[in-house]
C-alpha positions as CSV (number, residue, x, y, z in Angstrom):
1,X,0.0,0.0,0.0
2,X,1.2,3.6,-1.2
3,X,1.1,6.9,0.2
4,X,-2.3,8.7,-0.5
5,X,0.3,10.6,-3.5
6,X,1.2,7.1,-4.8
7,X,-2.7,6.0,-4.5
8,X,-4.5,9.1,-6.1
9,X,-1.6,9.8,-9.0
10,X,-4.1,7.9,-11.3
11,X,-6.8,9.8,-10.5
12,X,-6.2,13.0,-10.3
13,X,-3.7,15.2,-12.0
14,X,-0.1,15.3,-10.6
15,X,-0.1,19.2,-11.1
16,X,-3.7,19.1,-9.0
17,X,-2.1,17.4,-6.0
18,X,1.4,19.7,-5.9
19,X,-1.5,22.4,-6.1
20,X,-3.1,21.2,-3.7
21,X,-0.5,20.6,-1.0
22,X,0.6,24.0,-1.8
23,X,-2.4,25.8,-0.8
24,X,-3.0,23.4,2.1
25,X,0.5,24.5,3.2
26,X,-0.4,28.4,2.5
27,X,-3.5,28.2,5.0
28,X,-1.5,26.3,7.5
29,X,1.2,28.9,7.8
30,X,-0.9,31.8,6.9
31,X,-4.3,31.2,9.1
32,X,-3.5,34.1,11.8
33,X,-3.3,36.9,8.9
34,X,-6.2,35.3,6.5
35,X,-8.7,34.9,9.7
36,X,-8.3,39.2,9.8
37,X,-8.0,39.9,6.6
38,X,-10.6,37.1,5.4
39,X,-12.9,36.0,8.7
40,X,-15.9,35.0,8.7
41,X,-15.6,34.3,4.8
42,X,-15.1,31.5,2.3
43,X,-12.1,31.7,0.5
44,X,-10.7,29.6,-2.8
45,X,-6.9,29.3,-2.8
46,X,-4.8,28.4,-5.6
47,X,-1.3,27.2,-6.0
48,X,-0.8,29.1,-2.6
49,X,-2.5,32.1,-3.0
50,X,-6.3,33.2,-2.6
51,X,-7.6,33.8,-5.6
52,X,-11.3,34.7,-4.2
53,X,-13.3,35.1,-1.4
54,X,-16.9,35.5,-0.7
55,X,-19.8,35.2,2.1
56,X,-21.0,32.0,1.2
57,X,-20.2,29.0,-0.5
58,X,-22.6,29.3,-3.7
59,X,-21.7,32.9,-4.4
60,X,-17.7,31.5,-4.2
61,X,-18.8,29.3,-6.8
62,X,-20.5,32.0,-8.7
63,X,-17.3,34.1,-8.8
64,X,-14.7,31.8,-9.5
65,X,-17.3,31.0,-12.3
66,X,-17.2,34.5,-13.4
67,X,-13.5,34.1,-13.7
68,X,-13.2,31.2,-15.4
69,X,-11.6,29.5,-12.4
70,X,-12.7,25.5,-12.0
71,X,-14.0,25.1,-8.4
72,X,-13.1,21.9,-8.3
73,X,-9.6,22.5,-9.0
74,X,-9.3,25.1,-5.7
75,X,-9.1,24.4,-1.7
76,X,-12.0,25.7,-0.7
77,X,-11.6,26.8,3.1
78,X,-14.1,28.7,5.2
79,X,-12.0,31.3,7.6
80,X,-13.7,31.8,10.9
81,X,-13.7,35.3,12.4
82,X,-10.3,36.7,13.9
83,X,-11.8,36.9,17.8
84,X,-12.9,33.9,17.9
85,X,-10.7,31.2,20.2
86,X,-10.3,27.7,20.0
87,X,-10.4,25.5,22.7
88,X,-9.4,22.2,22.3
């Protein structure tokens, strides 16, 4: 058995996954400045950057539409407010 890399490289575009990790690494490292410049908002991120953000899901979908971005080929993260804490 492979790593999930190995597994999905079949499926899914090689260039989608290195995209992917990328952006998943971008929100990782970047979640304390996106939560005030992007809280309480959905945002689509791309090869490490956001490349559009909106109040809801459907109208997200409705503006990477409008610029002829896929939506299935962006992370897709909703940003919760900058005064909110975690407790865990």
């Amino acid at each position: 058995m492979g790593t999930i890399n190995e597994n999905l490289s079949g499926l899914i575009d090689e260039q989608v996954i290195k995209e992917f990790l990328k952006s998943s690494k971008f929100l990782a490292n970047n979640m304390l400045s996106l939560r005030r410049q992007y809280g309480d908002k959905y945002i689509a991120v791309s090869d490490g950057e956001v490349v559009a953000s909106a109040d809801s899901p459907e109208e997200l979908k409705e503006t990477l539409a409008e610029a002829g971005i896929d939506y299935r080929k962006v992370l897709i993260e909703y940003i919760p407010p900058a005064d909110i804490i975690y407790i865990l």
